[in-house]
N, C-alpha and C positions, 0 to 999 in steps of 0.2 A: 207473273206466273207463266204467261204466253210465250213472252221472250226466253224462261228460263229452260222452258221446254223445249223453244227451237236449239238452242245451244245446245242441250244434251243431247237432242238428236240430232242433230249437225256433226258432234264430237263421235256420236258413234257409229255413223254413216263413212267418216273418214279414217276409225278406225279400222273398219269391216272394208273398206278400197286399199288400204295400207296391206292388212293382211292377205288379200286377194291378190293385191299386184305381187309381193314378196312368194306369195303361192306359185304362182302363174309362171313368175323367173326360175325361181327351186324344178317344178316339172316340169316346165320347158326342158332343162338342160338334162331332168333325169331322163327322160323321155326319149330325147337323141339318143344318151347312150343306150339305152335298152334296145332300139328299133338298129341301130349300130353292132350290138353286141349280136343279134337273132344270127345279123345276114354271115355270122362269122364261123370259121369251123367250130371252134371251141367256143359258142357262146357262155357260159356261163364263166367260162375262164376270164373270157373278153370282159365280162359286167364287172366283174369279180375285180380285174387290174381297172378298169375305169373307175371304180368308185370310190376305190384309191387314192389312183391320181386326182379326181376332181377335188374329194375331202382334203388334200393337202395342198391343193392351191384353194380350198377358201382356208382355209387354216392362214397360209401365206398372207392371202389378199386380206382376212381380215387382222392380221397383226399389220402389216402397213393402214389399214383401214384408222384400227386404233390409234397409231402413230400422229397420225395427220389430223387427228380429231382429240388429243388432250386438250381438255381447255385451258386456260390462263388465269392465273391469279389475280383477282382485279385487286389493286391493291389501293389506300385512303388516297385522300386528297395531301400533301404535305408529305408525301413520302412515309406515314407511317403504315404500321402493318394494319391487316384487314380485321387481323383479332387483337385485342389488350394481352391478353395473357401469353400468348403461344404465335409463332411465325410461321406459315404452312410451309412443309418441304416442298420448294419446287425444281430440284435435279428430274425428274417424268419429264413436267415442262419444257427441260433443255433441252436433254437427252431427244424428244422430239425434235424441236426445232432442228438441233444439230442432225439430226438423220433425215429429214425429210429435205434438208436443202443440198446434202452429198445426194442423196437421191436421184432427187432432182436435176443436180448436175450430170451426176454419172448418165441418167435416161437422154438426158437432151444430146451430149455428146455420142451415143449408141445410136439414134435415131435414125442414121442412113443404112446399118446394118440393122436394122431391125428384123426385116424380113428373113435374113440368112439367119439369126439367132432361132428365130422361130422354128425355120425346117430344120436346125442341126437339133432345137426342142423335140421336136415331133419328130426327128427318125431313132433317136434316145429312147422316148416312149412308145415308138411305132410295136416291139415284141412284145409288149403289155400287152397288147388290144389287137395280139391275131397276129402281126409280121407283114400284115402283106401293103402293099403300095398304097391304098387309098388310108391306109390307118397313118401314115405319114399327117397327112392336113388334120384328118382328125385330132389327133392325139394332140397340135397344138392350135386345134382351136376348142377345145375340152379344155385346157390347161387356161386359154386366154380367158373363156368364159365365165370358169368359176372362180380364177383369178379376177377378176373386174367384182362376180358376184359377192365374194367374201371382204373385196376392199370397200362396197358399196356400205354389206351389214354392220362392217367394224368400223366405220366412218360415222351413221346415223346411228348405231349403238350406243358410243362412244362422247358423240354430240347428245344425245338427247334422255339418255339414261346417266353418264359420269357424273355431267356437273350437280344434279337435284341429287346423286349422293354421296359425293365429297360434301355439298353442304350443309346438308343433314350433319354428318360424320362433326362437319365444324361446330357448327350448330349445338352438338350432343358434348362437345369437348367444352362448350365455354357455359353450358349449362351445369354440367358435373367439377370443374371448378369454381362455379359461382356456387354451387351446394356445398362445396368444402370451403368457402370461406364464410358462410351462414354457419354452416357447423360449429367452428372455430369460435364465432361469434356467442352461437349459443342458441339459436334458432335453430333447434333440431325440427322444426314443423315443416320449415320455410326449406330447409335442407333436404327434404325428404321428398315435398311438391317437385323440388328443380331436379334432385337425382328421376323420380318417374316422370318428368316429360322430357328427360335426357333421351331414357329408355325406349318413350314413345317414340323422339326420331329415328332413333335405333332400330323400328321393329319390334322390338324386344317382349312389350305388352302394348294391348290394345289401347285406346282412348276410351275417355267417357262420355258419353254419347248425349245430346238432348241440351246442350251447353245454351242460355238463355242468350236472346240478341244484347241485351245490357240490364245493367243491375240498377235501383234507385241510388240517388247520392244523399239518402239522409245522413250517414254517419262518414263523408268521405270531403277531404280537403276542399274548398268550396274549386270550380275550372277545370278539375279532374274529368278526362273526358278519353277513356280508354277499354277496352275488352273485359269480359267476363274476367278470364287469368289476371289480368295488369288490379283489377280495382280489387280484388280477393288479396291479390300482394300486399296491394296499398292499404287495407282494414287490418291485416293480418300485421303488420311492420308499425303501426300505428295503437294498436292494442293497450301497449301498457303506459304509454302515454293518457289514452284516453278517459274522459270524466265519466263515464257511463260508471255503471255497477254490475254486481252479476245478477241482480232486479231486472235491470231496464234490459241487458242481454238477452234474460229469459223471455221479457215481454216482446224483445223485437223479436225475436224466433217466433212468437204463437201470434204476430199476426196475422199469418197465415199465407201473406205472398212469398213465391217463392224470391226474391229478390232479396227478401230484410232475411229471411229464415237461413240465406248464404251469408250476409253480413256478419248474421249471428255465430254462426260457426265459423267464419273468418276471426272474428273476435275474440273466441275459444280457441282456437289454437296458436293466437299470438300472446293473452296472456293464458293458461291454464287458471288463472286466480276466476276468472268470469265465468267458465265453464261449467256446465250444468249438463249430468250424463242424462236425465230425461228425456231434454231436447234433444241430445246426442244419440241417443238410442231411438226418438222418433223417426228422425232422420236418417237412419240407417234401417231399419225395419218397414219403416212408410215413406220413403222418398218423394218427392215432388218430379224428379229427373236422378239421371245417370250421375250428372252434374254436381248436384245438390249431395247424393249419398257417397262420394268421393270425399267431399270435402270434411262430410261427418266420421268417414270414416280417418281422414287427416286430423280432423279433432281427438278423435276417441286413440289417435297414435299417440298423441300429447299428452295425456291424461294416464298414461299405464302405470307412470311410476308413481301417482298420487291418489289410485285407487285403493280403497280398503277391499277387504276379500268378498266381502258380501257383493257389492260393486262391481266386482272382476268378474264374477258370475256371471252378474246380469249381462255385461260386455260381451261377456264369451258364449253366453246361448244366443242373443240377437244376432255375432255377426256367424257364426257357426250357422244357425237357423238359415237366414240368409244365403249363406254358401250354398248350401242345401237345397232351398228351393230351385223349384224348376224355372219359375219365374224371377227367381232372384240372380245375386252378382253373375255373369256371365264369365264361363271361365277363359283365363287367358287376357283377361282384360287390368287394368291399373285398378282398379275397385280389389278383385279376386289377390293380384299378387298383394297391396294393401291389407287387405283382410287376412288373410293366410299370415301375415307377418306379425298383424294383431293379436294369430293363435296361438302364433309361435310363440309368442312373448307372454301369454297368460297360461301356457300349459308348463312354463320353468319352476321348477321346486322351489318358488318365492315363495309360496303361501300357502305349499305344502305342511309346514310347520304350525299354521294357525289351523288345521283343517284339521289335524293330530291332538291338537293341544292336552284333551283331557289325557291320551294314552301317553305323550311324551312326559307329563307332569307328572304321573305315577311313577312312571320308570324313572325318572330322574329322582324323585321323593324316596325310591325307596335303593336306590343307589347312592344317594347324599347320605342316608341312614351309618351304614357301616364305617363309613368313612369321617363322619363324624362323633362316629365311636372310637374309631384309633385313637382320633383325635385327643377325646377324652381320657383313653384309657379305661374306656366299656370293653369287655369281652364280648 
């Protein structure tokens, strides 16, 4: 716990120096110009073209920033691709390489006129910033400054924000075609798990929060030795295979540890035959964790088309109920868009028709009437 503390505050000690030094360079260079602009006739004229020029040399500096800082495709071992399904576009990747080494050449070969480039820079922008003689240096050491500053930001930008989201991005592409081919399969449960933590890398909805360090392996392949997510897979994909009943289902649920009581509803949404809405409804209304009512609520996704209407009630006030509470699903989270999708599907005029019954069987009784009189030849 001691260690895990220094880390945290180790990590935010360096991000609080990050932000400060990146502060420190930003008003540094605003600073000049402002104390640059005062001493000018036209100060405000003067701030006014300098903050100009400076924004479009980090603009500049940081599109070469980006440039020089695409990362590279790490691609398998054997020359195959990184992903089974799909091959990442890497024209960006060229496209850099190929400009950063003209670049490069071009810079190296300029390098003895460098200094003449700068003052023909600087007497170009000298009328920006006042006309007069000393605005000459300035104007190109304003322009070199926030040039360096913006290839600085677009370089670490580029390094240390791209790649964790191109791989998300990747991440989220082999997750949502591994959910269309469960789909296909016929595991709509398993389909539905892989489409929401597509989503999750995505941003898109929160996580579930309270996720157990690991589960028991009473009901899991004997060597199985993997994550909360992997071994929920592995009960769920394994279901209808299994000798169990929806007896021994129920009872593993009311052990009472949260470990077997996820098994259980792992087990319920791979086969629907074992599923028991009781447990289902516990677990969503009295949760053990974030964790736990995610997955009931993946159960009770499973279950919609095999509920009777009395049934569908009871679903639809626990997780309505739920939504509602102050304490309950949080919104904006994979529970909420879940639940919401469970409302959607039990407020469809399915069971409108059984809810009407007695009024629709009169009106129908006494509309059959007539018409079984043509029939006859009743008047």
């Amino acid at each position: 716990m001691a260690g895990t503390t220094r880390r945290t505050g180790g990590a935010a000690a360096m991000r609080t120096a990050q932000r400060t030094a990146a502060g420190a360079l930003l008003g540094t260079g605003a600073l000049g110009l402002l104390l640059f602009s005062l001493g000018r006739a036209r100060p405000w004229q003067a701030l006014g073209g300098g903050l100009v020029v400076a924004c479009a040399a980090v603009m500049v500096g940081g599109a070469l920033g980006f440039l020089f800082g695409v990362p590279r495709v790490r691609t398998a071992t054997g020359g195959s691709e990184p992903h089974g399904s799909y091959a990442p576009n890497t024209n960006l990747e060229q496209v850099s390489d190929w400009l950063t080494k003209v670049l490069l050449g071009v810079g190296l070969t300029q390098l003895g006129s460098l200094g003449e480039r700068l003052h023909q820079l600087g007497t170009a922008l000298a009328p920006v910033l006042g006309g007069d003689a000393d605005a000459v240096p300035f104007s190109a050491a304003l322009v070199l400054y926030f040039l360096l500053l913006g290839f600085l930001a677009g370089w670490l930008l580029t390094r240390l924000a791209l790649p964790q989201v191109l791989s998300d991005a990747d991440q989220a592409l082999d997750l949502f075609l591994a959910g269309q081919d469960r789909d296909r399969k016929g595991d709509k449960v398993g389909a539905e798990d892989l489409r929401m933590r597509a989503m999750q890398h995505l941003g898109l909805v929160g996580t579930s929060t309270e996720r157990p360090g690991d589960l028991p392996g009473s009901v899991l392949p004997p060597g199985l030795a993997a994550g909360p997510e992997s071994v929920v897979a592995e009960v769920r994909s394994t279901a209808r295979r299994s000798a169990l009943t929806a007896d021994q289902v129920r009872e593993l649920f009311a052990d009472g540890s949260e470990g077997r009581r996820i098994q259980a509803l792992a087990l319920m949404q791979g086969d629907p035959a074992l599923a028991d809405l009781t447990s289902v409804l516990e677990a969503i209304e009295r949760p053990r964790s974030g964790f736990e009512q995610y997955h009931a609520l993946l159960a009770a996704r499973g279950l919609l088309s095999r509920l009777p209407d009395g049934e569908a009630r009871r679903l639809h006030e626990a997780v309505a109920g739920r939504l509602m509470a102050p304490d309950g699903i949080p919104y904006g989270s994979d529970r909420s868009w879940l639940a919401e999708k469970i409302l959607s599907r039990l407020d469809t005029p399915v069971f409108l028709p059984q809810q009407a019954g007695p009024v629709e069987a009169g009106a129908t009784a006494a509309g059959a009437q007539p018409a079984a009189a043509q029939q006859t030849g009743t008047p």
